[in-house]
N, C-alpha and C positions, 0 to 999 in steps of 0.2 A: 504494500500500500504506500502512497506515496502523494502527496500535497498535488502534483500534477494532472494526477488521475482523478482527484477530488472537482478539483476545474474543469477537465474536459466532461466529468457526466453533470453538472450543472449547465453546463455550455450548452451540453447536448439536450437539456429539458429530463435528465435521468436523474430518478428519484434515489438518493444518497440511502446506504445503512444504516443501522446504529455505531454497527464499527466507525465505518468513515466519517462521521458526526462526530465520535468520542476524537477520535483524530486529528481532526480540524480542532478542536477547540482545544484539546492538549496540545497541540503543537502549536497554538496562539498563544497559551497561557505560559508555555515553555520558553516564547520567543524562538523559536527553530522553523519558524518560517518567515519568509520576508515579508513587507508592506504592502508592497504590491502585488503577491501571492493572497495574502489574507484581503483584501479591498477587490480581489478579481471574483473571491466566493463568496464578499456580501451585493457586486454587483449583478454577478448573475444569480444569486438569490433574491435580489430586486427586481429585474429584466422578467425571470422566470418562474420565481415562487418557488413554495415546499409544496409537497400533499402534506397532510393533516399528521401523518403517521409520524413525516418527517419532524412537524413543528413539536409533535409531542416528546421526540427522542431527541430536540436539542435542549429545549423546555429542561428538563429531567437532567441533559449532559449539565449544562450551566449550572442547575441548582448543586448538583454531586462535585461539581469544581473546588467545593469548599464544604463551611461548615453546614448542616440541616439541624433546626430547632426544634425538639421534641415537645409539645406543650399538651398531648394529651393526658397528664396526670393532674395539671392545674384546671381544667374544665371540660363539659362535654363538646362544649362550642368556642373556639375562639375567632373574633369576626375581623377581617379589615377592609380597610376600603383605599384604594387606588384611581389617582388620575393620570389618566394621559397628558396632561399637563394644558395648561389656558393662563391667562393675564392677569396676576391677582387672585387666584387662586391661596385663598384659605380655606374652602371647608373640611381641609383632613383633621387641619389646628384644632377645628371648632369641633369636631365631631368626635375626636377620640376624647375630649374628658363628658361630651355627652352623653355618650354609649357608658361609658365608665360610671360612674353617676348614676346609672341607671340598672347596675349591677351586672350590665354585660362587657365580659373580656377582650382589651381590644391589644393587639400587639401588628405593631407599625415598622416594617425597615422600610427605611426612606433615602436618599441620596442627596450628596450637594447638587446646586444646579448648574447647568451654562447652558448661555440661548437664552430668549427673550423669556422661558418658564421657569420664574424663579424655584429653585427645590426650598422642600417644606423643612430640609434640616437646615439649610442655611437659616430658615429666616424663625427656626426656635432658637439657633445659635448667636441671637442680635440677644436676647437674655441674657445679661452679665452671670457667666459663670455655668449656662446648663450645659449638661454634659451628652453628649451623645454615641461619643467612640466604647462603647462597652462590651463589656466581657457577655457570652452566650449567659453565664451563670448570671449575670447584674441582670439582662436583659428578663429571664424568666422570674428572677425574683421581685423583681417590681410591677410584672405581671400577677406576680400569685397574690403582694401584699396591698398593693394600691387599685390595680385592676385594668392599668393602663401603661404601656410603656414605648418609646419612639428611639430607635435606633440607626447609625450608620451605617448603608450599605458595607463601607468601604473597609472595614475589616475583613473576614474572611467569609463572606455571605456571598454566595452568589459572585466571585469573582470575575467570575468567566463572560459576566452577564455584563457589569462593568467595562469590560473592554470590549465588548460586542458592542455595546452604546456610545461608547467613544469614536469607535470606526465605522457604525454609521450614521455619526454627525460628520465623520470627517470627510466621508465619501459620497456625502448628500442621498444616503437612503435611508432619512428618516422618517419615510411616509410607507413606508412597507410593513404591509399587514402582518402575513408570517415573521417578518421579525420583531415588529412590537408585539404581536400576541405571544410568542417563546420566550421574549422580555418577559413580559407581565407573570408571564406562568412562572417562571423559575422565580423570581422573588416569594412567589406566594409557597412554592414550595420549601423554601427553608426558610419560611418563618417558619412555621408550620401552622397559622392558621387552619382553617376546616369548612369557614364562611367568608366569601369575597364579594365584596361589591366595588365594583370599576366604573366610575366613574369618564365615561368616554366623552369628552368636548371635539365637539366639530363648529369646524369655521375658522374663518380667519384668524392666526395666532396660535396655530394649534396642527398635527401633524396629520391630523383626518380632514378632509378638506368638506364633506360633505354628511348628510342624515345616512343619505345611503349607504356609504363604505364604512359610517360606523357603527349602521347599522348587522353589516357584513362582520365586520370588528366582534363587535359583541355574541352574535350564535357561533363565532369560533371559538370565544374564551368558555361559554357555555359549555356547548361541546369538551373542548379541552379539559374543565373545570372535572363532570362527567366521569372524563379515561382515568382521572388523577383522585376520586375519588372526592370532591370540593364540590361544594355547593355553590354555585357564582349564579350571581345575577348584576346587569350591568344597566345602569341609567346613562340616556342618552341626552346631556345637554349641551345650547346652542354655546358658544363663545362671538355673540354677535358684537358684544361690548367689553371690556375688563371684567369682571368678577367684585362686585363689592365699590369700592371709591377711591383704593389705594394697590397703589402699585410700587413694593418697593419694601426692603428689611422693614427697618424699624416702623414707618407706615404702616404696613401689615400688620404687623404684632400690635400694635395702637389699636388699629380697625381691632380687631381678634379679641383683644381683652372687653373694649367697648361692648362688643356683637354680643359675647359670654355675657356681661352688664344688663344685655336688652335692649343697648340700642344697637341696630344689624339694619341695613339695605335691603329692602326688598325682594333684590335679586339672590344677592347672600344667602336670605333665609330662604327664599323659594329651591336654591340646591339645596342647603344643607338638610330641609325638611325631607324632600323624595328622598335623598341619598341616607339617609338617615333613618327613616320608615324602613325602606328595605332592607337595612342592616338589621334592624330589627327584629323583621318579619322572616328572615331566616335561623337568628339566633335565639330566636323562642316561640311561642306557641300563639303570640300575637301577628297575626295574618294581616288584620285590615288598618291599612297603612294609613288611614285618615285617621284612624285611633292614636295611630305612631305617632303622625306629627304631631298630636295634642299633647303625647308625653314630651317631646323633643321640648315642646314651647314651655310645659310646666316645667321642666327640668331647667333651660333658662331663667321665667322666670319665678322660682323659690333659690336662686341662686348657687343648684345643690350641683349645676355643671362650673361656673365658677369658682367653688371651691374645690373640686376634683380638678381643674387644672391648675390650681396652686399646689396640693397635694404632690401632681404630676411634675411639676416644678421644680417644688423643694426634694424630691425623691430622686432627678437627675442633678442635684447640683446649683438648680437656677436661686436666684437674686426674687424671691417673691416679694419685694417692696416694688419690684417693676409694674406689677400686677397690679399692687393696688395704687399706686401713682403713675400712671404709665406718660406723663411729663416727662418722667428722667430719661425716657429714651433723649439719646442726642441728635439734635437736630441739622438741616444745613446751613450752610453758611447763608445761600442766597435762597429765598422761596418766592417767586416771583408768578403773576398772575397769568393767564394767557386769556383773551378777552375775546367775545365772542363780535365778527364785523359785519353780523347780519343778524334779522329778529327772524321768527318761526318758531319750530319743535324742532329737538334734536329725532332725528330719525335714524343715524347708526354712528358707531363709533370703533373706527378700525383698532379691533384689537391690537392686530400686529403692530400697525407703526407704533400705538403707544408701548408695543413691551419692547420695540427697536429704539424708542426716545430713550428708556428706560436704561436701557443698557448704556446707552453713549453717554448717559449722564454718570455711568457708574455703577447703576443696581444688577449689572450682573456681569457674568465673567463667559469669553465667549473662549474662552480653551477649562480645562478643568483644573489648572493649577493658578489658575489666573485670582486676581485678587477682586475685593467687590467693595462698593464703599455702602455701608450700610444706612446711612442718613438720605442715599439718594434715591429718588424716583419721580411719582406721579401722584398728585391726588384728584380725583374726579370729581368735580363740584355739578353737574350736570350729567344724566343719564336720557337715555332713550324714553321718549315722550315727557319731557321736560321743553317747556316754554321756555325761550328767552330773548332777550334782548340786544340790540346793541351798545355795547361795549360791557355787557354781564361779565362773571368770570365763567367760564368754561371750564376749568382747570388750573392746577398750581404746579409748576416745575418745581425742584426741589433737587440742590446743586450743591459743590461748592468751588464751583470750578468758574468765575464769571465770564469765561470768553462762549460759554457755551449758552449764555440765557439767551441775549437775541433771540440768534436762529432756530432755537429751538423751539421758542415761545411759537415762531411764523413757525413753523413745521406742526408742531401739536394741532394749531389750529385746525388744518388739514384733515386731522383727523378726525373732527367733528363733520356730520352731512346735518345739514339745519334743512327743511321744509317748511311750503305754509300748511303742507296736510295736519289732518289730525292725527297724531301716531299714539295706540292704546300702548301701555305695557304687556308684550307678552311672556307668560312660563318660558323660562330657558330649558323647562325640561321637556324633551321632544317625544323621548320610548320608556317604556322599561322593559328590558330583554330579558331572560331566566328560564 
């Protein structure tokens, strides 16, 4: 067997073994193949695809690349919830001390981010002091004792999976199904969860471009979920706008502890409610997801998720006076207005260029060792079917770099589409798949 032969039966549209899988991906993780060897088998994995059998035997290689988490002795059910990634994207934040809270087990590997979708360990790691590089033992015992725990990819979980995701952002095949669905699987498999719920954004700013292909997306994880003995169900929402009103570390976390408080965005809580429900509805004998969301909202407000994420806080590490003063987050130097040069409703709001503002101001890193400034971003003072005005504010850059406000003020603008229609608010959530 041999790396070359590997290439010619993808070339050829020839369905790979399990051997030849275990192959490739030991000989990437070994470094004993070259760059261009490994970029030629995720390109014709993109050109070409897997069958099913295939995504399921790389699924399984990447999780076996490292360590696998055993959690069936702490409960019968352990739930997590996964996004393919969108612009302002908190509801993982929100949702694990809510589940928790709520006596169901939730246990989270997560990764830093780069590209305009910030990762959700960067932006707990804007917390003076939370900790997230843990040991397998730390990981299950703050599982067993708190109820909730959020860990780093980047230890030895899923390694394999790691450098899969690196080369295909390097190699621009980040919109390929078989490889994010083998993604998605192998994580879930060494946490050891049991209950998934994936969380698939389509649209702009996001690597599914449409309802349809994530819709596609979701009956493979299904299926997949099925072979590997996991219970998955996937909710499909739009990413037609950012996520919430901020874009950005410390922003985020702001919005987050707020949203925990009760006060939450519309939109916010319209994900985190479906996503939320579902996890639910798999992890106990509570079915009818309109019931879910009424625990979801009493769980916020009797404060009893709020204090499970301070709990979760002070149990990795964290600074829980952030929490309850979430002011000490450090701010930017410059926070400057972007004003809106026509009246109407806003009628959409390019995710992308805001999470591409986003990045050139700082808030994210476009290689993976790359550095990120956490005071920078976006705040959203205006959403979809909001009236405004001329010269309203639209939005707040959030810098501290001053050569960059100008243009970047005229740039954001852009990204607002103002109309004289009447535009309703709609659900961002489009399916739910299972």
């Amino acid at each position: 067997m041999e790396i070359k032969s590997i290439i010619r039966k993808k070339r050829q549209k020839k369905e790979l073994t399990k051997d030849e899988i275990k192959y490739f991906v030991g000989k990437l993780m070994k470094g004993e193949i070259t760059e261009a060897q490994a970029a030629s088998v995720m390109s014709y994995i993109y050109i070409n695809g897997l069958t099913e059998e295939e995504i399921l035997n790389l699924s399984v290689t990447m999780a076996e690349s490292g360590d696998v988490i055993d959690l069936s002795d702490i409960a019968p059910n352990i739930v997590d919830k996964h996004s393919t990634g969108g612009i302002g994207d908190k509801a993982t934040i929100l949702l694990m001390p809510i589940l928790a809270s709520l006596d169901i087990p939730v246990a989270k590997i997560s990764s830093r981010g780069y590209g305009v979708s910030g990762g959700t360990i960067d932006k707990l790691e804007s917390i003076p002091g939370f900790k997230t590089d843990l040991t397998s033992e730390e990981f299950r015992n703050n599982i067993k004792n708190v109820g909730v725990c959020i860990m780093n990819q980047g230890l030895n979980l899923a390694p394999a999976e790691g450098k899969m995701y690196k080369l295909r952002n390097e190699v621009a095949c980040e919109n390929s199904l078989p490889i994010i669905a083998s993604s998605l699987m192998s994580l879930k498999i060494a946490t050891g969860s049991n209950k998934i719920v994936f969380d698939i954004t389509s649209g702009k700013g996001t690597y599914i471009a449409d309802r349809e292909e994530a819709k596609r997306l979701a009956k493979l994880l299904v299926r997949l979920g099925k072979n590997l003995n996991k219970e998955v169900a996937c909710v499909i929402t739009n990413m037609n706008q950012p996520l919430g009103y901020s874009v950005g570390h410390n922003l985020e976390m702001k919005e987050t502890i707020m949203a925990l408080r009760g006060i939450i965005s519309e939109d916010l809580g319209n994900v985190v409610e479906a996503l939320g429900s579902v996890m639910i509805a798999l992890a106990t004998d509570s079915k009818d997801l309109d019931a879910n969301a009424k625990m979801i909202k009493e769980a916020i407000r009797t404060g009893a998720a709020f204090e499970k994420f301070k709990e979760m806080v002070a149990a990795q590490g964290g600074d829980t006076s952030y929490l309850d003063d979430p002011e000490q987050f450090k701010r930017s130097k410059y926070i400057m207005p972007v004003l809106a040069t026509e009246a109407g409703t806003i009628e959409a709001i390019d995710a992308d260029m805001v999470g591409s503002i986003a990045v050139y101001l700082g808030a994210g890193r476009m290689k993976k060792e790359g550095e990120i400034n956490r005071t920078a971003g976006i705040t959203i003072n205006k959403k979809i079917g909001d009236t405004v005005t001329v010269g309203e504010t639209l939005a707040y850059i959030h810098t501290d770099e001053d050569e960059k406000v100008n243009g970047t003020t005229q740039n954001l603008q852009q990204a607002f589409t103002i109309t004289n229609k009447k535009i309703n608010f709609k659900s961002r959530v489009l399916e739910i798949v299972k």
